[in-house]
SEGU-338336 format. One line per 3 residues: their letters; for each residue x, y, z of N, C-alpha, C, O. Coordinates in nm, 2 decimals. Atoms other than C-alpha are relative to their C-alpha. Example, Ala and Ser with C-alpha at 12.3 -4.5 7.8 and 13.67 -1.06 7.14 Angstrom:
2
AS) 0.09 -0.12 0.00 1.23 -0.45 0.78 0.09 0.12 0.00 0.19 0.12 0.07  -0.09 -0.11 0.00 1.37 -0.11 0.71 -0.08 0.11 0.08 -0.03 0.22 0.09
***
This chain:
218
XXX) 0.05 -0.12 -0.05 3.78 0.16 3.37 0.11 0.09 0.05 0.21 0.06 0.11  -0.18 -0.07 -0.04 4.04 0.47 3.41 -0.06 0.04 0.15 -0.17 0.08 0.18  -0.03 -0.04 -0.08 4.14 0.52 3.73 0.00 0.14 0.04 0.07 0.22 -0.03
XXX) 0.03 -0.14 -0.03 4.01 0.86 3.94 0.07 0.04 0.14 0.12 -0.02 0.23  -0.08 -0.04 -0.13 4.16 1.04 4.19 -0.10 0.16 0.02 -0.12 0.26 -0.05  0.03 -0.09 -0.10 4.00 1.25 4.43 0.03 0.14 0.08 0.12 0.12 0.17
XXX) -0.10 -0.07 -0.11 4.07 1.58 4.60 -0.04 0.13 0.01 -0.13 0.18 -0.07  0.08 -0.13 -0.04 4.01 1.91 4.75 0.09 0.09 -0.08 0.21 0.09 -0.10  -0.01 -0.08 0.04 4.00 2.19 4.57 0.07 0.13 0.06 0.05 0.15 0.18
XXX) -0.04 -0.16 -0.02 4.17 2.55 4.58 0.02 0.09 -0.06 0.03 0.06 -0.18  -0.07 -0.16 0.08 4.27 2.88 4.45 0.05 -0.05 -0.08 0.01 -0.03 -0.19  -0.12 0.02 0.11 4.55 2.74 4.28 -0.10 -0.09 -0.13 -0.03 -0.11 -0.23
XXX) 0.01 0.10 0.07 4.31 2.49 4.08 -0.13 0.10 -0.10 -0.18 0.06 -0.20  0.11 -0.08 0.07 4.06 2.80 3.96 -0.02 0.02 -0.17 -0.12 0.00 -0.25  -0.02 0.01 0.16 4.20 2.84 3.61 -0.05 -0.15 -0.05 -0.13 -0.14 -0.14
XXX) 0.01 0.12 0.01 4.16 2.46 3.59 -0.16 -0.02 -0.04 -0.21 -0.03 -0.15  0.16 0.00 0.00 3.79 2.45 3.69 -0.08 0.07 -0.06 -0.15 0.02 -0.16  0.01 -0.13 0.13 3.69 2.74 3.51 0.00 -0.06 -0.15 -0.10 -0.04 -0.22
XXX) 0.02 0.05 0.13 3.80 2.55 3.18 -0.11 -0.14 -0.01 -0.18 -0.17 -0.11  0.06 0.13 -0.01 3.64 2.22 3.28 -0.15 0.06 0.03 -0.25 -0.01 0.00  0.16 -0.03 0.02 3.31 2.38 3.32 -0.07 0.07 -0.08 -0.19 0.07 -0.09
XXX) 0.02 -0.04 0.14 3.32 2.59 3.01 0.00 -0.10 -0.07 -0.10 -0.10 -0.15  0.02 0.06 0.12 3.41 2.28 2.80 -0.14 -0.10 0.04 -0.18 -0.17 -0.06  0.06 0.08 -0.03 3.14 2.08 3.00 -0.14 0.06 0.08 -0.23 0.08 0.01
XXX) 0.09 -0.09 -0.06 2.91 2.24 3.24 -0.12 0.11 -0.02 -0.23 0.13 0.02  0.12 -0.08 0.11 2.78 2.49 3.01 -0.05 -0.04 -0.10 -0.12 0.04 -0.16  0.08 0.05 0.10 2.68 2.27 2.76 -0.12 -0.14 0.02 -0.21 -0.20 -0.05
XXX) 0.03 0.12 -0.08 2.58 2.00 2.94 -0.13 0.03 0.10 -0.24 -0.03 0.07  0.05 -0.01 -0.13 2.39 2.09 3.26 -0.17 0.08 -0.09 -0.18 0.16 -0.18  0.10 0.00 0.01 2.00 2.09 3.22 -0.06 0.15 -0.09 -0.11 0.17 -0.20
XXX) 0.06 -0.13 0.07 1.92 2.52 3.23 0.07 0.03 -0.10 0.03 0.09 -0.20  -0.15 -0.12 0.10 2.29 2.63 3.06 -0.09 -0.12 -0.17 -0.14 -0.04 -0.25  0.06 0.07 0.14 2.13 2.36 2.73 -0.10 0.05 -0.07 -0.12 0.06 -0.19
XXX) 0.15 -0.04 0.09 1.77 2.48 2.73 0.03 0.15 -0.03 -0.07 0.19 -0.10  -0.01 -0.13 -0.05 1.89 2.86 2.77 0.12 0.01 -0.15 0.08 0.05 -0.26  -0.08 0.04 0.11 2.18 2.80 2.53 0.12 0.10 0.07 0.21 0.17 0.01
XXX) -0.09 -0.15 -0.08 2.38 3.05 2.77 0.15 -0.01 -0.06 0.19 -0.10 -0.13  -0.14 -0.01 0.09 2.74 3.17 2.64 0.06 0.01 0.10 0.01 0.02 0.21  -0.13 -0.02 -0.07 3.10 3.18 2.80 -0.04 0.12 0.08 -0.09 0.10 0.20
XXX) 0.02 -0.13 -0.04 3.04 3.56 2.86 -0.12 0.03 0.09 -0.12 0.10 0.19  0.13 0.01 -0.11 2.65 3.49 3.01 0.09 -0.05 0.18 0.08 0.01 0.29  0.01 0.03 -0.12 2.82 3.26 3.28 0.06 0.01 0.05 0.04 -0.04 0.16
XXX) -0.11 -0.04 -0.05 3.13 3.40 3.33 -0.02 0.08 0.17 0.04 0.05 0.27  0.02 -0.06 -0.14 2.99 3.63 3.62 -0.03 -0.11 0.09 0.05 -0.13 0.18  0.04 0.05 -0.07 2.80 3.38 3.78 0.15 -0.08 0.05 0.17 -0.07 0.18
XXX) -0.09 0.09 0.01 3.13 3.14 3.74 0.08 0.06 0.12 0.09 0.00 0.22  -0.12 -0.08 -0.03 3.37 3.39 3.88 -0.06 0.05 0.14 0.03 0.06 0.22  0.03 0.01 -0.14 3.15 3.45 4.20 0.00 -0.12 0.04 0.05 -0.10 0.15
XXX) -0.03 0.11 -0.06 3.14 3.09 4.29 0.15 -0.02 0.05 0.19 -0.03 0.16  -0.12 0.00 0.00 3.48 3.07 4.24 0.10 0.06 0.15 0.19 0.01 0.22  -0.02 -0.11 -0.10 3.52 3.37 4.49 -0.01 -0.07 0.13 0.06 -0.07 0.23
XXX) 0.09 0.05 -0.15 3.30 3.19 4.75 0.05 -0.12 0.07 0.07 -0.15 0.19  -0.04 0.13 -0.05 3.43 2.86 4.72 0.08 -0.12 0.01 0.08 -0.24 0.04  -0.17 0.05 0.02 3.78 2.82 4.67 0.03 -0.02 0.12 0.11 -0.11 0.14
XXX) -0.08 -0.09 -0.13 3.85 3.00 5.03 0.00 -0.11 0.12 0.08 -0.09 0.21  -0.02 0.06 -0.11 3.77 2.70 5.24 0.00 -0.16 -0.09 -0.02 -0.20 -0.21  -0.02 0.17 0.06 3.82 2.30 5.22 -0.11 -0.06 -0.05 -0.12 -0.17 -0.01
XXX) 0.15 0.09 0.01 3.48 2.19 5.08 -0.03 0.01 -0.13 -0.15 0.00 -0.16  -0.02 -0.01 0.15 3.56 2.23 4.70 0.00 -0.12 -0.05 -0.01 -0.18 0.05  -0.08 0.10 0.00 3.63 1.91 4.54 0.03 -0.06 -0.18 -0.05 -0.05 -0.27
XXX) 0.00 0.02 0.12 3.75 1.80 4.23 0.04 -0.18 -0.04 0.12 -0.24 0.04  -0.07 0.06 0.04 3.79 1.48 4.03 0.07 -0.01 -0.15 0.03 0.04 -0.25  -0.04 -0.01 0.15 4.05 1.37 3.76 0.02 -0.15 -0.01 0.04 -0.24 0.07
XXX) -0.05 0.12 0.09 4.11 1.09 3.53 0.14 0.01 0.02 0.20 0.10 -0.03  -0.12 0.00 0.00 4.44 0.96 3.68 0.08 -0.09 -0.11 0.20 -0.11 -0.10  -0.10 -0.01 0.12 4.54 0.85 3.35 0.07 0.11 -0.07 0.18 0.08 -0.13
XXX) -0.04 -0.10 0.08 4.60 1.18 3.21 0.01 0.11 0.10 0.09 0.20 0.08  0.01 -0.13 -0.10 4.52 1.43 3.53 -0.04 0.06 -0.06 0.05 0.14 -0.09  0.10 -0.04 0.04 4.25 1.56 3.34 -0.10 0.01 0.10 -0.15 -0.09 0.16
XXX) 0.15 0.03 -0.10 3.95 1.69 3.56 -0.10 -0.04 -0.05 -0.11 0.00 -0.16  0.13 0.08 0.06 3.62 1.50 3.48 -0.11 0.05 0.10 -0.22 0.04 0.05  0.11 -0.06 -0.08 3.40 1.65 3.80 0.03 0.06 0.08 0.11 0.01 0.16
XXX) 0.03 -0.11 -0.09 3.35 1.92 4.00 -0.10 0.02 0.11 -0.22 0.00 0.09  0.12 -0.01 -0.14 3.17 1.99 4.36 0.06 0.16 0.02 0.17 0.18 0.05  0.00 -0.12 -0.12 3.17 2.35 4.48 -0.12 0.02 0.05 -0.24 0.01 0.02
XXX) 0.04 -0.01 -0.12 3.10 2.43 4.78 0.02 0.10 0.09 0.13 0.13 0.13  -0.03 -0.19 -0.08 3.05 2.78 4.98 -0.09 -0.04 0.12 -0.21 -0.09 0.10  0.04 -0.02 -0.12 2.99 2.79 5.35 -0.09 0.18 0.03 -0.04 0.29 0.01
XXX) 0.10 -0.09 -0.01 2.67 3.01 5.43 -0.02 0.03 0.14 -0.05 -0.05 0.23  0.08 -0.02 -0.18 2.57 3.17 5.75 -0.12 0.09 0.01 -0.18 0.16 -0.08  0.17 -0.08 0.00 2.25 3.32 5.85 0.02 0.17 -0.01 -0.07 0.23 -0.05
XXX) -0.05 -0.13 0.00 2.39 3.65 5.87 0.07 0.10 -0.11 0.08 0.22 -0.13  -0.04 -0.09 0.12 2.54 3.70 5.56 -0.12 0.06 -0.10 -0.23 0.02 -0.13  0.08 -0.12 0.08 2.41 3.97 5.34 -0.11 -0.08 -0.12 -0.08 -0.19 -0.17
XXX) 0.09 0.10 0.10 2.08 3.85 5.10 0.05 -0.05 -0.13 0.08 0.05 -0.20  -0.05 0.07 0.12 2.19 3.63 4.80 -0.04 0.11 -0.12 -0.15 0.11 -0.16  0.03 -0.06 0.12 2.23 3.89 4.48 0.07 -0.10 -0.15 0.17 -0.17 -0.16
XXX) -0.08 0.05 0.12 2.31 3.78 4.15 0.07 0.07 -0.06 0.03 0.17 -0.12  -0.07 -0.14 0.05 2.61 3.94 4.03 -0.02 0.08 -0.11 -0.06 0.03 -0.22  0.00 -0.03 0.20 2.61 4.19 3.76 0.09 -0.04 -0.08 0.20 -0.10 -0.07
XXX) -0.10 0.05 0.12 2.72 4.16 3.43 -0.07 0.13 -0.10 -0.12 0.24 -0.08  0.10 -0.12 0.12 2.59 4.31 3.07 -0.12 0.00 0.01 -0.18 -0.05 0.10  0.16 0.02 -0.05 2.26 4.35 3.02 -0.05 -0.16 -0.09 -0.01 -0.21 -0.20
XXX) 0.08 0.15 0.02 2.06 4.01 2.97 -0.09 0.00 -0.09 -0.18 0.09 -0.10  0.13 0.08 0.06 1.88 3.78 2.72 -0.13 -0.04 0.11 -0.09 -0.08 0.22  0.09 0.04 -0.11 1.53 3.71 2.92 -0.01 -0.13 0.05 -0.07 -0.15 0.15
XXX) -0.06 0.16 -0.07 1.64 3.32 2.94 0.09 0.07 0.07 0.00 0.09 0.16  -0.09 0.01 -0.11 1.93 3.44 3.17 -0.07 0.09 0.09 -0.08 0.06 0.21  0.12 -0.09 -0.10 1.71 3.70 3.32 -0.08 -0.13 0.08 -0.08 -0.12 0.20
XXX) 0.07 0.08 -0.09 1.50 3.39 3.43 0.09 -0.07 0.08 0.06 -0.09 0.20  -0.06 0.02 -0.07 1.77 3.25 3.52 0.04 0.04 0.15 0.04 -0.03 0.25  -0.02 -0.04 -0.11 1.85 3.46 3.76 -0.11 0.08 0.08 -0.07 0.20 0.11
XXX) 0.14 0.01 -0.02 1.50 3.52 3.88 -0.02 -0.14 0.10 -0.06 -0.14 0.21  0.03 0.16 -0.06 1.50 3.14 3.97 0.08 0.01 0.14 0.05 -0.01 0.26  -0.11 0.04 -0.14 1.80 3.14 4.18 0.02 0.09 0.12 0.08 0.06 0.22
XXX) 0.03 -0.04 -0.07 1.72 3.43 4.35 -0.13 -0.05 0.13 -0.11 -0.04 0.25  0.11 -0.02 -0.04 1.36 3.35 4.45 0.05 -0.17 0.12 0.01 -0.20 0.23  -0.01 0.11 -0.11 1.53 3.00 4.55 0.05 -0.01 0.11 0.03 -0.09 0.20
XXX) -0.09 -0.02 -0.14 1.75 3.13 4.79 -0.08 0.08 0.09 -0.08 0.05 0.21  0.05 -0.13 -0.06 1.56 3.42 4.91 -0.11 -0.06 0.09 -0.19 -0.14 0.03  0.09 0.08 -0.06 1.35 3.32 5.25 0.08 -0.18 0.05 0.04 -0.23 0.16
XXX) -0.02 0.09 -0.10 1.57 2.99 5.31 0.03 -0.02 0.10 0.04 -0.14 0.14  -0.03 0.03 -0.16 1.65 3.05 5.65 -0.11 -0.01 0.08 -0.11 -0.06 0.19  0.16 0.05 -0.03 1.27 3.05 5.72 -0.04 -0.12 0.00 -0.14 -0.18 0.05
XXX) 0.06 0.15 0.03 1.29 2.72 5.57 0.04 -0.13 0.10 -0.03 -0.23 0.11  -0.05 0.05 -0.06 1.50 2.56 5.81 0.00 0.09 0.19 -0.04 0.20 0.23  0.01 0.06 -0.17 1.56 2.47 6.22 0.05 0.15 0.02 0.14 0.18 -0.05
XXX) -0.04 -0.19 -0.02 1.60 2.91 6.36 0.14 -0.01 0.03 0.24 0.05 -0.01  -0.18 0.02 -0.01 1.91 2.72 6.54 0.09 -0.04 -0.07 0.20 -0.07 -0.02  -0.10 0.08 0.12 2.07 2.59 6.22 0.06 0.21 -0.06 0.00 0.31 -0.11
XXX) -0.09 -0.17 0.04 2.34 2.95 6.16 0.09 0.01 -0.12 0.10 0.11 -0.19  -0.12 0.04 0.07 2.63 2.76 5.96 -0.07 -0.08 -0.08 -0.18 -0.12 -0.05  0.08 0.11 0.04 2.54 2.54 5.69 0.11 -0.01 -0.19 0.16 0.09 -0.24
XXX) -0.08 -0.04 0.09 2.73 2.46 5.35 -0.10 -0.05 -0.15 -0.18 -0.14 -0.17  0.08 -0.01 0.12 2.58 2.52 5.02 0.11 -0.03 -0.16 0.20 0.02 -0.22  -0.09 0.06 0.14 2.68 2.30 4.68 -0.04 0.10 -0.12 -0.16 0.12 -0.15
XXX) 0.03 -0.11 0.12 2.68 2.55 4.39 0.01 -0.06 -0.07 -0.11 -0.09 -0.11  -0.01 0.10 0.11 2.81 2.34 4.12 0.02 -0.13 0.03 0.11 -0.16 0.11  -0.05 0.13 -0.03 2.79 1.98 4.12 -0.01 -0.04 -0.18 -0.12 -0.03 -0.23
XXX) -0.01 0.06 0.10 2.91 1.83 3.75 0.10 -0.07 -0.04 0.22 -0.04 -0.03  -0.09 0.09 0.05 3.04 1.53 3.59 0.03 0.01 -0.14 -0.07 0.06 -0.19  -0.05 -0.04 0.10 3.21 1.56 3.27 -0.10 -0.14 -0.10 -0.05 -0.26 -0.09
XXX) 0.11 0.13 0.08 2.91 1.30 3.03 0.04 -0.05 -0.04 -0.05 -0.12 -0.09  -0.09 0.16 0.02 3.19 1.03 2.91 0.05 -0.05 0.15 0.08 -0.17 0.15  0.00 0.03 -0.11 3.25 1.02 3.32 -0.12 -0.07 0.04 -0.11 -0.19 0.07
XXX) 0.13 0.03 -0.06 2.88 0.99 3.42 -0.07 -0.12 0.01 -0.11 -0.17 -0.10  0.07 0.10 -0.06 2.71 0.69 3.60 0.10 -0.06 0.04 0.07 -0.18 0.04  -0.07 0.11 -0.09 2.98 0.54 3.76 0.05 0.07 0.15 0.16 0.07 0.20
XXX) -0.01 -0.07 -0.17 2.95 0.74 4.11 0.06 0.11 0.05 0.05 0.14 0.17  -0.12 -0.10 0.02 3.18 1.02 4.04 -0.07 0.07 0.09 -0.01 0.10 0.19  0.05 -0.13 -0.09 2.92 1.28 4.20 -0.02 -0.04 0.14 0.03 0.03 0.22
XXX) 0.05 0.06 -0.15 2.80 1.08 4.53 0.11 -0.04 0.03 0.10 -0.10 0.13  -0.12 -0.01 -0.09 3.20 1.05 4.58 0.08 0.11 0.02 0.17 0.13 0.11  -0.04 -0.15 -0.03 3.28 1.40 4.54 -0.08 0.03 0.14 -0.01 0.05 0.24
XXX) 0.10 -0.06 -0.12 2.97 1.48 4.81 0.09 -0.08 0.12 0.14 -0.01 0.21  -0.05 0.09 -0.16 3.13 1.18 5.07 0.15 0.07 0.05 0.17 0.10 0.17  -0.07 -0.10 -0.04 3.48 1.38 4.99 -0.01 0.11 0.14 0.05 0.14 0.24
XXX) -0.04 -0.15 -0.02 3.38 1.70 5.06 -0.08 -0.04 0.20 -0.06 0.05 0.28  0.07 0.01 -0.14 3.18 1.55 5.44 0.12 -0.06 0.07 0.12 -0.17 0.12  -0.09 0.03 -0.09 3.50 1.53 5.60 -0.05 0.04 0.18 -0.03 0.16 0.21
XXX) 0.05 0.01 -0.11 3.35 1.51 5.98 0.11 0.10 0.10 0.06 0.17 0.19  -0.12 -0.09 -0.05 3.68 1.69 6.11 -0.03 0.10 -0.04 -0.10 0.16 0.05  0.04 -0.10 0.02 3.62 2.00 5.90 -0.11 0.05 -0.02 -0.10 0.15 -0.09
XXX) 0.14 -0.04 -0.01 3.23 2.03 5.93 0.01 0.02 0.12 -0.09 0.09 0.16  0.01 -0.04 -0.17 3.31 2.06 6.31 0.08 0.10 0.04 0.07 0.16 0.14  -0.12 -0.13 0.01 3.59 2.29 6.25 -0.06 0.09 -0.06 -0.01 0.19 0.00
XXX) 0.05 -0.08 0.07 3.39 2.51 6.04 -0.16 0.05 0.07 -0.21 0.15 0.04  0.12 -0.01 -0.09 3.07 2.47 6.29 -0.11 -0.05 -0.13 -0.23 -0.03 -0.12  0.13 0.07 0.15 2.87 2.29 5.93 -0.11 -0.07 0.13 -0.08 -0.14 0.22
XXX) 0.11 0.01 -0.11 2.52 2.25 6.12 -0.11 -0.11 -0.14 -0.21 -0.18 -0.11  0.13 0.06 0.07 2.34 2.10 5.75 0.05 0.03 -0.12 0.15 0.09 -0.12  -0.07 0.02 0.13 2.39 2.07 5.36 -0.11 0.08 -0.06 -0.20 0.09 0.01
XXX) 0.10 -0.08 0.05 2.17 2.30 5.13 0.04 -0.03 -0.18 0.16 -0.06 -0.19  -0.03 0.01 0.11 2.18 2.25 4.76 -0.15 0.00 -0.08 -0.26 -0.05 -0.05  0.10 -0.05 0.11 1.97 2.40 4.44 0.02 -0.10 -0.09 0.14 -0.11 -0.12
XXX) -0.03 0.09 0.06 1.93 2.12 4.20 -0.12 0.05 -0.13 -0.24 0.05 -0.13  0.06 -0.04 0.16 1.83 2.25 3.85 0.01 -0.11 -0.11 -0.01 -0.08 -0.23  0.02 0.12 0.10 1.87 1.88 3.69 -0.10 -0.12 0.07 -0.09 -0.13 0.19
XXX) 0.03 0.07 -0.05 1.67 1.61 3.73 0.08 -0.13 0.06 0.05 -0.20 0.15  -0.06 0.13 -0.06 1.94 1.36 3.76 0.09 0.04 0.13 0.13 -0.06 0.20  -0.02 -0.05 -0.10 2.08 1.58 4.03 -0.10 -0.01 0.11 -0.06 -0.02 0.22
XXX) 0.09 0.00 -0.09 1.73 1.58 4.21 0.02 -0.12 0.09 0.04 -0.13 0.22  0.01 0.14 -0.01 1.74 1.21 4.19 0.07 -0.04 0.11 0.03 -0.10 0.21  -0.18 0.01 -0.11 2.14 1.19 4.37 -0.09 0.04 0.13 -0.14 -0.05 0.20
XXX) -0.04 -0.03 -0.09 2.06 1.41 4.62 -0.16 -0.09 0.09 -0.17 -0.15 0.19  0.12 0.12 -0.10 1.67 1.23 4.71 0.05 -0.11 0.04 0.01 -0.13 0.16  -0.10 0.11 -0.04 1.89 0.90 4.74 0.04 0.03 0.10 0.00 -0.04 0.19
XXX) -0.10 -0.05 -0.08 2.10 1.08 4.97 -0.06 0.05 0.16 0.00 0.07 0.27  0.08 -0.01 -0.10 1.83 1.15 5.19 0.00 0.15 0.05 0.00 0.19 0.16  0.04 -0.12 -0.01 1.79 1.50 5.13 -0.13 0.05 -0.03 -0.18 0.03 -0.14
XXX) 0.16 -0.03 0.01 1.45 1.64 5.18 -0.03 0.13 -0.12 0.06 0.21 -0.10  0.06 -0.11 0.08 1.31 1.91 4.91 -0.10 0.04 0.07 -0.19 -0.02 0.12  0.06 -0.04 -0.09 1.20 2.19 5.09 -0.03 0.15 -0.12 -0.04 0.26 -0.06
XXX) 0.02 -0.12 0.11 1.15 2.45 4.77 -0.02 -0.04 -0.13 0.04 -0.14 -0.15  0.01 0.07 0.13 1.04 2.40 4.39 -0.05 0.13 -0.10 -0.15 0.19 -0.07  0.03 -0.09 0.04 1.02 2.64 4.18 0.01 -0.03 -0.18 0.11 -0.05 -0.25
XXX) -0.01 0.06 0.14 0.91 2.54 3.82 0.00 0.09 -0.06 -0.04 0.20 -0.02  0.00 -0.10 0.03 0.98 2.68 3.54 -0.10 0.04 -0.07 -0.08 0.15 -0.13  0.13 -0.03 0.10 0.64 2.70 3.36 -0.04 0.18 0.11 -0.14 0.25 0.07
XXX) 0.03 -0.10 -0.10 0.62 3.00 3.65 0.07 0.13 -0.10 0.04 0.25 -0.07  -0.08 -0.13 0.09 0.85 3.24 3.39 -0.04 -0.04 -0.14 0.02 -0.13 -0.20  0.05 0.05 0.15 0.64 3.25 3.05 0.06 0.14 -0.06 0.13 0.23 -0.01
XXX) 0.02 -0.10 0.03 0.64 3.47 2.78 -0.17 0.08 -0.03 -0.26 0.01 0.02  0.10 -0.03 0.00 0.33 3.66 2.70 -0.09 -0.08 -0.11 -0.20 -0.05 -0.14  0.07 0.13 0.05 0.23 3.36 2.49 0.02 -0.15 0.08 0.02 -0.26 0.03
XXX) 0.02 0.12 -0.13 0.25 3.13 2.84 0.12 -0.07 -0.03 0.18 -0.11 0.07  -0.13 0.05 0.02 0.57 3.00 2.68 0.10 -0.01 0.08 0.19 0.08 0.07  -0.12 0.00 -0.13 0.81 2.90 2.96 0.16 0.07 -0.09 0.21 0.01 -0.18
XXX) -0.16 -0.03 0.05 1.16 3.10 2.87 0.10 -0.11 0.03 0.22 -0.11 -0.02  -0.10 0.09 0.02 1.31 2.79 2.99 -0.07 -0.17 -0.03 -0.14 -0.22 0.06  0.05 0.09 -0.03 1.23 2.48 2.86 0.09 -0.14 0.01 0.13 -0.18 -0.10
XXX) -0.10 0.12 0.04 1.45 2.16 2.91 -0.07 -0.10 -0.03 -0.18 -0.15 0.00  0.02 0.14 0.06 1.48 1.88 2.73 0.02 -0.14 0.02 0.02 -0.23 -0.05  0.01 0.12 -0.01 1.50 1.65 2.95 -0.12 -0.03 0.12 -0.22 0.04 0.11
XXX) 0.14 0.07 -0.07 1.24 1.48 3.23 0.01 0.17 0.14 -0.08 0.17 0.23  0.00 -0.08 -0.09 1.35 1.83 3.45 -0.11 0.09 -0.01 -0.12 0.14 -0.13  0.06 -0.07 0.02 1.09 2.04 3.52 -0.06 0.13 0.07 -0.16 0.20 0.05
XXX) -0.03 -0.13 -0.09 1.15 2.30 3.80 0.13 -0.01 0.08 0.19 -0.11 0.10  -0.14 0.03 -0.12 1.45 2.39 4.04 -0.03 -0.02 0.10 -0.12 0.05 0.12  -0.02 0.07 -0.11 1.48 2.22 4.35 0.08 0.06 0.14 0.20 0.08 0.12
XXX) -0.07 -0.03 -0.14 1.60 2.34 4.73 -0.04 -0.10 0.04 -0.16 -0.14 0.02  -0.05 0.08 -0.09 1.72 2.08 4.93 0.11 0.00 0.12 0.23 0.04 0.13  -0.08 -0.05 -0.16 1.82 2.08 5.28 0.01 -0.18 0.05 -0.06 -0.27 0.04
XXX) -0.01 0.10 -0.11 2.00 1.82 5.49 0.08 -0.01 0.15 0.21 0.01 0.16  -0.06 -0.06 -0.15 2.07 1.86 5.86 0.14 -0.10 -0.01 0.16 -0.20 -0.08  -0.14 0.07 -0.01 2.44 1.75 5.97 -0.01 -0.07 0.14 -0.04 -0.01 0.25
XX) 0.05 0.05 -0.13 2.41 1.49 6.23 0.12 -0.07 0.04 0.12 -0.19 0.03  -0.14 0.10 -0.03 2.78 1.38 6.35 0.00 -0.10 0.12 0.10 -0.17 0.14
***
């Protein structure tokens, strides 16, 4: 089994991550497969994560320490109650699968601070979590997550709870293990077309997106 190596992410590693989730992430990951989304579709979305969640230590990356090749990615952006309501950036104008797309991810965010404890202010939110699928099933993502819970800088940062949108099912699965509660579901049979036809349908056992909340208890 090759040897992985662990580690926090930064600015300097953006070009890196950026490729590793174009050759993988967008082909791969549940909606980007059923949607068939392009470089150019996810480039915006890409390029604001990037923005949000390079800037502090809660990034994380792994590589195959045979080659120093990345194989999985965790980002991670610190949210507070105060910041401005979740938009989806622009871009060109949209196919109506990416339209739903961003439809979904709005509606999932929009209202979460209603969803949780009024005193929970700080809280950090996983944007991307993906393993590269010749990586996958040997723990790679649930040691990125243990990474990035460094107890020193969740108390440094004031991290009050974990929040994460899970648009795969094998993502659902991780983070229910993990003892994260689902506190949002937003299926997608809810975006048809005018022949009831869901604009997104995946092909695999997934069958809405997921909000998940888990309080930080040090």
């Amino acid at each position: 089994m090759d040897e992985l190596q662990i580690s926090i992410a930064d600015v300097q590693n953006r070009n890196e991550i950026r490729d590793f989730l174009m050759r993988h992430f967008l082909v791969e990951e549940t909606m980007n497969v059923a949607t068939k989304i392009t470089e150019d579709e996810f480039s915006p979305f890409a390029e604001h994560t990037f923005d949000t969640a390079l800037h502090t230590p809660f990034s994380i990356i792994c590589r195959n320490g045979e080659n120093g090749n990345i194989v999985g990615v965790a980002l991670n952006t610190v949210r507070r109650r105060d910041d401005p309501p979740y938009k989806i950036p622009p871009g060109k104008p949209k196919r109506r699968e990416i339209v739903t797309i961003d439809m979904i991810c709005e509606e999932i965010h929009n209202g979460l601070w209603e969803l949780i404890d009024p005193e929970i202010n700080t809280i950090l939110e996983l944007d991307i979590l993906n393993v590269a699928h010749s990586f996958q099933r040997r723990g790679i993502a649930g040691k990125m997550l243990d990474k990035r819970n460094s107890s020193e800088l969740l108390e440094e940062y004031g991290i009050q709870g974990f929040i994460c949108q899970a648009s795969s099912y094998a993502n659902q699965m991780l983070l229910t293990g993990r003892g994260y509660q689902e506190i949002k579901s937003i299926p997608f049979n809810q975006y048809t077309d005018d022949n009831g036809v869901p604009y997104i349908r995946p092909l695999d056992e997934t069958k809405s997106v997921k909000l998940f909340w888990k309080p930080y208890n040090p």
